[in-house]
C-alpha positions, -999 to +999 in steps of 0.1 A: +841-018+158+851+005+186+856-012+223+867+014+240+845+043+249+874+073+257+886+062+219+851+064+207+853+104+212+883+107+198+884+080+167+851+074+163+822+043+160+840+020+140+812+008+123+822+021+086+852+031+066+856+068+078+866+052+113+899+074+121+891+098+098+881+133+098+851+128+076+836+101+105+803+113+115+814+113+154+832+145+142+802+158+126+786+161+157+812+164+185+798+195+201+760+179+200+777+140+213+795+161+247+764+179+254+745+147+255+768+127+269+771+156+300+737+151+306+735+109+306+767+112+330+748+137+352+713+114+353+730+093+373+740+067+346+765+044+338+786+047+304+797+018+285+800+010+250+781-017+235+775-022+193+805+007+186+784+035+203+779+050+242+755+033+262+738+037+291+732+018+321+716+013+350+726+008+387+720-028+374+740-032+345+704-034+324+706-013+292+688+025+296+696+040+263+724+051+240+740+075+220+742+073+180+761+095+151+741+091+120+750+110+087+717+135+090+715+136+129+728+125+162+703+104+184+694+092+220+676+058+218+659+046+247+655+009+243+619+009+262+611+040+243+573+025+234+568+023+270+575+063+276+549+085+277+560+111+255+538+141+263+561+166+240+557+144+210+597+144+201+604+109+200+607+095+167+610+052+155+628+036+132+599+030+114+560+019+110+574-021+124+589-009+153+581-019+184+604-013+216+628+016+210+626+055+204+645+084+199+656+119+197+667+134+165+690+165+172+710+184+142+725+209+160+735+221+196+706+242+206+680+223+199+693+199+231+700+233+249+663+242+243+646+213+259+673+197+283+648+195+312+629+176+289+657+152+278+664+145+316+629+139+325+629+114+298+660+099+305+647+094+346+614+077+332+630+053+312+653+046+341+623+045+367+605+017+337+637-003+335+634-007+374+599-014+378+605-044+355+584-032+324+588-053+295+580-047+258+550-072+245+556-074+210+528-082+183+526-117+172+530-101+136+563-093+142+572-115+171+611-114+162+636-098+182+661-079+160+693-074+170+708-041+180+731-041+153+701-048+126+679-017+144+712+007+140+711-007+102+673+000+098+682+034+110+711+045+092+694+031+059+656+037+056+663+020+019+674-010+038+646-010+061+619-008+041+635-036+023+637-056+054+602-057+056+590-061+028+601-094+025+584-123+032+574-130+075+601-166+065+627-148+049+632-120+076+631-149+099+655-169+085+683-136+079+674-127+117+678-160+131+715-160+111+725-129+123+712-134+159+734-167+156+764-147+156+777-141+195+800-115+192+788-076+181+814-076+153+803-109+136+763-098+135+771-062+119+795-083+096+767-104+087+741-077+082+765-058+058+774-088+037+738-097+032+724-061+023+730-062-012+707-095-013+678-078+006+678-044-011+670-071-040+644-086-021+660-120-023+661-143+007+686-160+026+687-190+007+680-178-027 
């Protein structure tokens, strides 16, 4: 998985086997990625990398939002994006369980051209929540706390999602409290992967 953000732009996410190659989706949407990332560097935001993609930060160090190549789209995610108001109606979720982040869907360059001011006035709210010390309060349904890694999965693969929850409340427990286990980024998202074939079969962890 990538580490280094300068590389990221250049190589790409890491994430699958196109990493290096022409074909890796970072390519696909170079021109929409350096638009975006213009306008996170220019709201006052710091840029990291963090699960093989850009993220942003605040003055703080705590986590704003991020940047994300899919195959169909390129993506801001704002990690409080249930707490933003939303008035245009252009944030999308990962789906019907979701319960803490949001995000744009873009598939080419105008469509960020045409509502930058927009983007940037979302981008400040979510920066002026993260400061006030808002906090997500999520359902007692579905009181686990995925890991970023799992929420990039859910996203890249609505199969795999749906999946996910449509097992059992104690299996997704147990397969997120072995992937949370993991400390290091590259160990959860190896984890996920090797257990996806078992969930798309609606098997659980021990079974």
């Amino acid at each position: 998985m990538q580490k280094n953000i300068d590389l990221y732009f250049v190589d790409g996410c890491g994430r699958c086997s196109l990493y290096g190659t022409p074909s890796c989706k970072v390519h696909t949407w170079a021109e929409e990625l350096q638009l975006l990332r213009e306008i996170m560097l220019s709201s006052g935001l710091t840029e990291t990398i963090k699960w093989g993609s850009p993220c942003y930060t605040n003055q703080n160090n705590k986590n704003i939002a991020m940047m994300v190549a899919f195959k169909s789209y390129v993506s801001i995610n704002f990690f409080k994006g249930m707490l933003l108001n939303d008035p245009h109606k252009l944030l999308h979720t990962s789906g019907e369980n979701a319960q803490s982040a949001k995000h744009f869907k873009f598939t080419n360059p105008q469509q960020i051209i045409d509502i930058e001011p927009i983007i940037r006035s979302y981008i400040q709210e979510a920066i002026a929540l993260e400061e006030s010390g808002a906090k997500i309060e999520f359902k007692q349904k579905y009181e686990l706390e995925f890991p970023a890694e799992l929420l990039l999965k859910f996203d890249e693969d609505p199969a795999f999602r749906e999946a996910f929850f449509k097992l059992t409340p104690g299996r997704q427990r147990g397969y997120n409290l072995y992937f949370t286990g993991a400390k290091q980024s590259a160990t959860r998202l190896s984890r996920i992967e090797k257990f996806i074939p078992k969930i798309l079969k609606g098997l659980g962890f021990h079974d």
